[in-house]
SENUNU-289746 format. One record per residue (C-alpha): residue number from 1; residue in one letter; x, y, z. Coordinates in Angstrom, 3 decimals, padded with zeros to 6 digits. Example, Ala and Ser with C-alpha at 12.3 -4.5 7.8 and 13.67 -1.06 7.14 Angstrom:
REC | 1 | a | 012.300 | -004.500 | 007.800
REC | 2 | s | 013.670 | -001.060 | 007.140
***
This chain:
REC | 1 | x | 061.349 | 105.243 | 096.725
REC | 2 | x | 059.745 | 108.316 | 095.631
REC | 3 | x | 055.757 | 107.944 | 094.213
REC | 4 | x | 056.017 | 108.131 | 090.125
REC | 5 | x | 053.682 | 110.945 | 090.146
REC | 6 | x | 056.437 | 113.434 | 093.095
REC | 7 | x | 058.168 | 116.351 | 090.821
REC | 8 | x | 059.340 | 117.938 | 094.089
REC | 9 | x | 062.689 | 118.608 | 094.377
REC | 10 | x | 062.156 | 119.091 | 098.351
REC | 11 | x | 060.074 | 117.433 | 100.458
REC | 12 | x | 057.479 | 119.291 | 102.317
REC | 13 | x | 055.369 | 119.194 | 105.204
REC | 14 | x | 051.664 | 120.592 | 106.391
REC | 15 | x | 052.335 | 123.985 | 108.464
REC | 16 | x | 049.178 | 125.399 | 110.526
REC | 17 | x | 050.304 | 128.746 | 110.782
REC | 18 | x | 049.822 | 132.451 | 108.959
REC | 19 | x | 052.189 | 134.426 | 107.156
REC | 20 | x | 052.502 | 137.868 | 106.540
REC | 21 | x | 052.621 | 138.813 | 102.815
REC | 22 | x | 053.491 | 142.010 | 101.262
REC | 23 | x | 053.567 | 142.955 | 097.117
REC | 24 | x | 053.174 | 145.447 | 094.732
REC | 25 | x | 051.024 | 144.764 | 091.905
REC | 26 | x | 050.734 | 145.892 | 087.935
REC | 27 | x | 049.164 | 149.377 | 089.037
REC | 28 | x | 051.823 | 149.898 | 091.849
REC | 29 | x | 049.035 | 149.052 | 094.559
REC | 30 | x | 050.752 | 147.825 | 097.654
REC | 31 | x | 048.899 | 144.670 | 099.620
REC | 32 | x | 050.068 | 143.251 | 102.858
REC | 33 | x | 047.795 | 139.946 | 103.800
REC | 34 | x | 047.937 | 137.698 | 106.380
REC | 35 | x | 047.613 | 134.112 | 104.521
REC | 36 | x | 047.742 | 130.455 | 106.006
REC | 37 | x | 050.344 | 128.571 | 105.120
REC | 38 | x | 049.141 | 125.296 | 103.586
REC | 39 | x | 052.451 | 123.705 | 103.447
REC | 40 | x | 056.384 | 124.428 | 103.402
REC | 41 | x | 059.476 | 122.943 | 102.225
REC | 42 | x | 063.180 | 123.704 | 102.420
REC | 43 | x | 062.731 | 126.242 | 098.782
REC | 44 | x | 059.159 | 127.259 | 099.382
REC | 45 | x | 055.848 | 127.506 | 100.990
REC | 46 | x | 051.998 | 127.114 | 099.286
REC | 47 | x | 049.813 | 130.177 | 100.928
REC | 48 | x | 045.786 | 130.238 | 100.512
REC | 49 | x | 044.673 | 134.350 | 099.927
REC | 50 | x | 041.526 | 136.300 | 098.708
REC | 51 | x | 043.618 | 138.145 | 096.404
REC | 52 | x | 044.376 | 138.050 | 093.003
REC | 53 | x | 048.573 | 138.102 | 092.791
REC | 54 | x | 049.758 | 137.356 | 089.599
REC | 55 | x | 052.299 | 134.869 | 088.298
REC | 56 | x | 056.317 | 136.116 | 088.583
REC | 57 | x | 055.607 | 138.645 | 091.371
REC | 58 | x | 057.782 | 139.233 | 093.774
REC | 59 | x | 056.840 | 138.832 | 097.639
REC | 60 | x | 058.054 | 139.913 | 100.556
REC | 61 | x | 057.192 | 136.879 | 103.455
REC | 62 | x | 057.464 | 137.189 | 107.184
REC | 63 | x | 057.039 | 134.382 | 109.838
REC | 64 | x | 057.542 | 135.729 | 113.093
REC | 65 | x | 057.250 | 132.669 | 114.865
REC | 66 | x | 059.974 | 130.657 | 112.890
REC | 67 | x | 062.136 | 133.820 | 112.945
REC | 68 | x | 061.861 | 133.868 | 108.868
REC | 69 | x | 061.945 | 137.215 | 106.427
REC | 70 | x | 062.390 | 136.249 | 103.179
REC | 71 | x | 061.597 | 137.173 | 099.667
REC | 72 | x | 060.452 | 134.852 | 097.255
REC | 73 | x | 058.472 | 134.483 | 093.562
REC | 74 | x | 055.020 | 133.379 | 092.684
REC | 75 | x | 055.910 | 130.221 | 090.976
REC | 76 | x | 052.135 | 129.094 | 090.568
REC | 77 | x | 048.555 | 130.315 | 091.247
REC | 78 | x | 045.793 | 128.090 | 091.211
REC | 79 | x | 041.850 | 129.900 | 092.146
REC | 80 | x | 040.069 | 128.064 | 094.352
REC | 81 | x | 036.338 | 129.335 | 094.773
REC | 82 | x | 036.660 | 133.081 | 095.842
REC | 83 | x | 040.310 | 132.054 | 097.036
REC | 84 | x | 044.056 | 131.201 | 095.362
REC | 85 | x | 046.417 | 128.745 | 096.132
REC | 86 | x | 049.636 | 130.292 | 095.476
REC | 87 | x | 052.808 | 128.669 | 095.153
REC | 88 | x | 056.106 | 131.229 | 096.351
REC | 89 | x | 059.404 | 130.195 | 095.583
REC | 90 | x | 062.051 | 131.350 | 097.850
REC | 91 | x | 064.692 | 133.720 | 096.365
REC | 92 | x | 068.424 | 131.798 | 096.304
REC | 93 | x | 069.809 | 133.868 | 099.677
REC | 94 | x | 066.422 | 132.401 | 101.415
REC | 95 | x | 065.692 | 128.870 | 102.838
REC | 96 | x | 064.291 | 126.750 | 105.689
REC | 97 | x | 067.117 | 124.121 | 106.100
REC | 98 | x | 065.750 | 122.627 | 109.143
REC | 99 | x | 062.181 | 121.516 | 108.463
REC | 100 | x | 061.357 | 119.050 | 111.342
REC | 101 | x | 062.688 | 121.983 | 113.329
REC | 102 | x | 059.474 | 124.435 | 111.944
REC | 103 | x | 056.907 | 123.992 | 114.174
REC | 104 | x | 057.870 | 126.771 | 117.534
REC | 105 | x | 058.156 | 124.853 | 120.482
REC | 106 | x | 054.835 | 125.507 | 122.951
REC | 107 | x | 052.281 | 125.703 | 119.922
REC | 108 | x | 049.344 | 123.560 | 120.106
***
């Protein structure tokens, strides 16, 4: 049974790697950022960065190592000290079906 407290539609698990962002802002400044992943589920993943993004942008993710490039919506962004937590939301055409499958096989 699912805790009272879960609003998750998708389970997710912890993922040790980086991804490579990329977004245009208000003033039409471009920003590409290499951000660890804090976690990952089947409609999204939660990325730590330095940089202000704000809410409703739209981001352009890569993930060499799972063989992902997909776009997806800030969906939350909490600061955190001198850094944000930000919560993207993969766009509908985008997903990682096979979770237990994410981490590449040889990593440590």
């Amino acid at each position: 049974m699912a805790k009272a407290t879960e609003r998750r539609k998708n389970r997710r698990i912890r993922l040790n790697d980086v991804l490579k962002l990329g977004w245009v802002d208000r003033e039409e400044k471009f920003f590409t950022v290499k951000a660890p992943c804090l976690d990952a589920s089947e409609t999204g993943v939660r990325v730590e960065i330095r940089e202000r993004i704000d809410p409703s942008s739209f981001v352009n993710i890569k993930a060499d190592q799972y063989g992902l490039t997909a776009s997806a919506r800030v969906r939350r962004v909490i600061q955190s000290g001198l850094k944000y937590q930000v919560g993207l939301e993969f766009n509908s055409s985008h997903s990682w079906k096979n979770l237990p499958e994410l981490s590449p096989s040889g990593s440590e």
